[in-house]
C-alpha positions in Angstrom: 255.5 86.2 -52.3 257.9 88.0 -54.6 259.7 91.5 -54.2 257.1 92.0 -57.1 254.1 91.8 -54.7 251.7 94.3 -55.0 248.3 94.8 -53.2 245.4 95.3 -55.0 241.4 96.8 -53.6 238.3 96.6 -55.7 235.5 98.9 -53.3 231.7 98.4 -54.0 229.5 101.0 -53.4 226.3 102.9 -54.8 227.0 106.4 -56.0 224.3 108.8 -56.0 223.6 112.1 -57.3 225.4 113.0 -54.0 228.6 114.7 -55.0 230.0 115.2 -50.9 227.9 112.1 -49.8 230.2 110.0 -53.0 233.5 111.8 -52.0 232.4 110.2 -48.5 232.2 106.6 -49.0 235.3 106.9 -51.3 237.2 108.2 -48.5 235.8 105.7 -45.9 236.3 102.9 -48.7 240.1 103.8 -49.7 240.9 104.1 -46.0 240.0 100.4 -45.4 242.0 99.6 -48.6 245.1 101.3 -47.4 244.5 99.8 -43.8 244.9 96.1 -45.6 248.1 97.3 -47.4 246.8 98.5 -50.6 248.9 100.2 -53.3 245.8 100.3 -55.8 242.5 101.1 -55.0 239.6 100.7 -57.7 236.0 102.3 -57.8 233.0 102.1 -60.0 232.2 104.0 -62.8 230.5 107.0 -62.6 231.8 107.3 -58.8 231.6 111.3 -58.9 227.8 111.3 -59.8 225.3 109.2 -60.6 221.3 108.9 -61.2 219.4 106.2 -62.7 217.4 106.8 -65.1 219.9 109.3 -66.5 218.4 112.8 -67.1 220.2 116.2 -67.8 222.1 116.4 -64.6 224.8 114.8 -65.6 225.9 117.7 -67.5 225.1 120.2 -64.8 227.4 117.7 -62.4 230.6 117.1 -64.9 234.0 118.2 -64.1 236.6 118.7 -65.6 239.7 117.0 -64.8 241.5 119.6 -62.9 238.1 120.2 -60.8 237.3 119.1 -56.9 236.5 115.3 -57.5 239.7 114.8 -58.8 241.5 117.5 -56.4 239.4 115.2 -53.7 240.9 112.1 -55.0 244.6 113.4 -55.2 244.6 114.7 -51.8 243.3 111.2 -50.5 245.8 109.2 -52.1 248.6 111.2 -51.0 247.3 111.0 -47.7 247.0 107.0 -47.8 249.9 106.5 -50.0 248.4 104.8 -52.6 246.9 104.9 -55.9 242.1 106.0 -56.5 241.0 104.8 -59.7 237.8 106.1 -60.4 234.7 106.8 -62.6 234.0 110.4 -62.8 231.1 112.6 -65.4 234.1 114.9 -67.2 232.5 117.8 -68.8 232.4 117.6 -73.2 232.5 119.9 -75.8 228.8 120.5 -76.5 228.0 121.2 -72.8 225.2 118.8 -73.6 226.7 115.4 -73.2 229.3 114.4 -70.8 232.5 112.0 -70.7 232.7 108.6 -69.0 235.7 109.2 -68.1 238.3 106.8 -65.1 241.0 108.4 -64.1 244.1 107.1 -62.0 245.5 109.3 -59.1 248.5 109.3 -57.2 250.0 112.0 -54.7 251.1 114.3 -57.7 247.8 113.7 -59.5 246.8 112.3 -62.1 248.6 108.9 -63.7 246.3 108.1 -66.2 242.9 109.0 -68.0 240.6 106.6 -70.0 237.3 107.9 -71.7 234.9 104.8 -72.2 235.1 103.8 -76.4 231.6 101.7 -76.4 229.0 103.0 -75.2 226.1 100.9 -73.3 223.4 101.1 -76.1 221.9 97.9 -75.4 219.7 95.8 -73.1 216.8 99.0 -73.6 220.0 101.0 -73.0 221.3 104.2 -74.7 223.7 106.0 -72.9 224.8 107.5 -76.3 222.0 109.7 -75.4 223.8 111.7 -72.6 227.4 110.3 -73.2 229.9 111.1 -75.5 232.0 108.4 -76.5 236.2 108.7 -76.0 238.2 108.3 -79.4 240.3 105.4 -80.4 244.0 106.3 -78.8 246.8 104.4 -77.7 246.3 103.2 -74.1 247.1 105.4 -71.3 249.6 103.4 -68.8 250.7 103.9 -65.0 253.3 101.7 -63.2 253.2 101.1 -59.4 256.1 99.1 -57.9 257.4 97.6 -61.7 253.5 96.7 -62.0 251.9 98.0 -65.1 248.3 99.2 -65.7 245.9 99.8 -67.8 242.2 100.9 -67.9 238.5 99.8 -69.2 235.3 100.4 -68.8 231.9 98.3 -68.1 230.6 97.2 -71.2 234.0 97.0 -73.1 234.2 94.5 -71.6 232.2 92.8 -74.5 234.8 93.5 -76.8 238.0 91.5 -76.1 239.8 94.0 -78.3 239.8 96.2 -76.1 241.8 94.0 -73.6 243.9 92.5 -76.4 245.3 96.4 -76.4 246.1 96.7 -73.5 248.0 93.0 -73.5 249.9 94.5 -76.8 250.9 97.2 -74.4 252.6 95.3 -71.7 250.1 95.4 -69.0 250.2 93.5 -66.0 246.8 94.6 -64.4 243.5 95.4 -66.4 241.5 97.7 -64.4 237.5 97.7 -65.0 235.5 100.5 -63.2 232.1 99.6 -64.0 228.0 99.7 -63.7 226.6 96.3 -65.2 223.3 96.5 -64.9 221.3 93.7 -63.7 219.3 91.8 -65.9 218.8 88.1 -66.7 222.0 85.9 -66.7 223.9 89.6 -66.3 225.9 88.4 -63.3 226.5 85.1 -65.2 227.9 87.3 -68.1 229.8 90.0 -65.6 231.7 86.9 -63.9 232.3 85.0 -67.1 233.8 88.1 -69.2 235.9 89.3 -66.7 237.5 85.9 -66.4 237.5 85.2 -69.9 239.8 88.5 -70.6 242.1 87.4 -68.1 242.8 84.0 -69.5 243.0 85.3 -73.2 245.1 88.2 -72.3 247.5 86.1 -69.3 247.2 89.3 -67.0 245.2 90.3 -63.9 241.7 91.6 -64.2 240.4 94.2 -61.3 237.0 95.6 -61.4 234.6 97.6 -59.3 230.5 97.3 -59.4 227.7 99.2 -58.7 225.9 96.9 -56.4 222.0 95.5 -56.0 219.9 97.0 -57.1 221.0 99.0 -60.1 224.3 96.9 -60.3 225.2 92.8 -60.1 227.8 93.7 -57.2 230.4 91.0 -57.5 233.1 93.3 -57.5 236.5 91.0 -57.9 240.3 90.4 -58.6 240.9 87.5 -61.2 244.5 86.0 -61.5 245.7 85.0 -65.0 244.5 81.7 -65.5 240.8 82.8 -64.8 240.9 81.6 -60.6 238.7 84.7 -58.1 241.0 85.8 -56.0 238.6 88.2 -53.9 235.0 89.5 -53.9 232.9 91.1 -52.7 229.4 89.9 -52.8 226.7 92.0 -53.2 227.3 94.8 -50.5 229.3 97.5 -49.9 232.7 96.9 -49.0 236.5 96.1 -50.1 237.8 93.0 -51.4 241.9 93.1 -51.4 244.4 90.6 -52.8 248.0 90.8 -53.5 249.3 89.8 -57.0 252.4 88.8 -58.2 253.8 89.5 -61.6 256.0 86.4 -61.3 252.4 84.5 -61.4 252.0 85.9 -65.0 255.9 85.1 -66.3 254.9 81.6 -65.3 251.3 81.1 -67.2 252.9 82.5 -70.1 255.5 80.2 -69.9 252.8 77.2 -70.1 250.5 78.9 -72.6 252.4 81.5 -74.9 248.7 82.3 -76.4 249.8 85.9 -76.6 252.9 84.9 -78.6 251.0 82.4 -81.0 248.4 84.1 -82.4 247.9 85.0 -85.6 245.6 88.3 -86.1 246.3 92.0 -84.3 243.9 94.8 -83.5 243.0 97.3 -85.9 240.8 100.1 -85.5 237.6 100.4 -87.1 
């Protein structure tokens, strides 16, 4: 392994409408990330709060960014020396609706924020409903040890131009805090996306589930060419790989895809 090396901790786990009981299983979670020499740890989305089906406590539990979740979160990466991404309900304008909003902490706080752009209105869904969505903007980027990331969320996934952004921005490492709900063929889709924008993008792909029974589970880290590096199943727990950037210089190498094509993202 490279200089370059890096290691890399998706953590499963079920939030609740427990705020402390959440903070909790963070904690316990990002401590057995650091113990197998993590520098990035990622959660699910909506880590700070959730309930299923979605009713108006979401507002009444949204934060906003300088508030304890993300005070919590700081104080826990500078204690393990390492970087928390995170889901968390962020408070909106209309006191009404909240943000899905991921943020990326390090020991001086926050890196990086990322407010989900499509919104799960689908399957019976319509997290419109309680959710406001986060406007088009240039990505929001954070480096750790020359590595560079970028976040997503859940069912953006479905729309490889949100990935192809992120690629236009440099990014070594697309990181997917998520809730895909379970359904038929939805872990066949949740397995096949994220390895589908890993190969069109040449980068890594990180993400963190909700697991059984609201969630697939299947938590994972997928290298560039498509190839699981770690999972977790269907439990709660941590699966930890270290990447190498050097893996992506050489993929590229073989398939310039990102180079060749012929179209660029535009907003809508």
């Amino acid at each position: 392994m490279s200089h370059e090396t890096l290691g890399i901790a998706v953590a499963q786990f079920a939030p609740s409408a427990s705020r402390e009981g959440n903070l909790a299983v963070i904690s316990d979670l990002a401590r057995v990330a650091a113990d197998r020499g993590a520098d990035v740890v990622v959660f699910p989305e909506y880590s700070s709060y959730f309930v299923d089906p979605f009713d108006p406590s979401l507002a009444e539990n949204a934060e906003d960014l300088d508030g304890s979740f993300v005070r919590t979160l700081t104080a826990l990466a500078a204690e393990l020396d390492l970087v928390v991404v995170a889901g968390l309900l962020e408070k909106a304008d209309d006191g009404r609706r909240v943000r899905n909003t991921v943020v990326a902490v390090g020991a001086g706080g926050i890196r990086s924020v990322y407010r989900k752009l499509h919104l799960y209105d689908a399957f019976g869904q319509r997290e419109s409903d309680w959710v406001e969505p986060g406007e088009i903007a240039p990505p929001q980027l954070f480096e750790v040890r020359g590595m560079r990331f970028g976040l997503m969320t859940c069912y953006d996934l479905r729309f490889p131009e949100v990935s192809r952004t992120l690629a236009d921005a440099r990014v070594d490492v697309a990181l997917v805090p998520a809730e895909w709900v379970r359904g038929p063929l939805k872990e066949h889709h949740w397995t096949t996306l994220l390895s589908a924008r890993a190969i069109e993008n040449t980068f890594f792909v990180a993400a963190a589930d909700h697991p059984p029974p609201l969630g697939v589970g299947h938590s994972m880290i997928v290298d560039p060419q498509g190839v699981t590096l770690a999972q977790v199943g269907t439990a709660t727990g941590v699966a930890m790989a270290h990447i190498d950037r050097a893996v992506i210089a050489r993929v590229r190498r073989v398939n310039p895809a990102l180079e060749l094509r012929r179209y660029r993202v535009t907003p809508r």
